[in-house]
C-alpha positions in Angstrom: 0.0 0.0 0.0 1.4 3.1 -1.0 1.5 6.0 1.9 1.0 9.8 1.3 4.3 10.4 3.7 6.4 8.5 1.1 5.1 10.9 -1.8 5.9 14.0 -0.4 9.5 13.1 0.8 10.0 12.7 -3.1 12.4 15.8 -4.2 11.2 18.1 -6.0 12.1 16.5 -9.7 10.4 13.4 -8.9 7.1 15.5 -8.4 8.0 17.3 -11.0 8.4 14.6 -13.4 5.2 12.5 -11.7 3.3 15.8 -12.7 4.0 15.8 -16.2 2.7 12.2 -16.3 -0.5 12.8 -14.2 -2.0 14.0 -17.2 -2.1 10.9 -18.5 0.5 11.2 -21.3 3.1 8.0 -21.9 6.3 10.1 -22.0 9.8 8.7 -22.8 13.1 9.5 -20.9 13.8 12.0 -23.6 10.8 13.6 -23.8 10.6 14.3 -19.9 14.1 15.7 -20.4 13.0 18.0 -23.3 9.8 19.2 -21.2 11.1 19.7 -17.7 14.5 21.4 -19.1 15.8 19.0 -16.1 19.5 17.5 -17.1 19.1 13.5 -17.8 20.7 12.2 -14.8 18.2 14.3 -12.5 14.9 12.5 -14.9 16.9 9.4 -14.3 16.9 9.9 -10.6 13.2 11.2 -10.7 12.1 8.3 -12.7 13.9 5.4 -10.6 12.5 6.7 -7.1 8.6 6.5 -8.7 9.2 3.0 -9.9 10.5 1.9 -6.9 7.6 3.8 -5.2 5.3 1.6 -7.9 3.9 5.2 -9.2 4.7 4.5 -12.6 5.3 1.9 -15.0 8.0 1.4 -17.3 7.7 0.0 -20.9 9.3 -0.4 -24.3 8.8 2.0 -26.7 6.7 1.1 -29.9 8.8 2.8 -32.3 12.1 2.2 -31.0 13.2 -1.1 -28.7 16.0 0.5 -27.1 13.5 3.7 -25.7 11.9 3.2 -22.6 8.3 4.8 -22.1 7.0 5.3 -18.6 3.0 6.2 -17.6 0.8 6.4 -14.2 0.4 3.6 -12.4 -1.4 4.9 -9.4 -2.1 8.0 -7.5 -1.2 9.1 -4.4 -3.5 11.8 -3.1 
């Protein structure tokens, strides 16, 4: 069971990056990095705390097997 607490002791570019998938866009790696203006090792960091959190879900990209696409899993609040 996921607990509020553990959401908002994210830093800031995890909620930043959970945000931009809240609207309920898939979004790659490189497309978080292009719309945040965050550098990649910050999304990286953003992205890895979610999954471990089970916020988001991680997938292969349709287009391109070596591009990882992420989306909501569940919400938090």
């Amino acid at each position: 069971m996921f607990a509020r607490r553990s959401f908002l002791a994210l830093p800031p570019s995890a909620k930043f990056v959970y945000v931009l998938l809240r609207n309920g866009r898939r979004m790659s790696r490189r497309d978080l990095i292009r719309q945040t203006f965050l550098p990649p090792r910050t999304v990286n960091y953003g992205l890895s705390r979610l999954k471990n959190l089970g916020l988001i879900r991680e997938e292969v990209h349709e287009d391109d097997a070596r591009e990882r696409v992420y989306e909501l899993v569940s919400v938090p609040m």
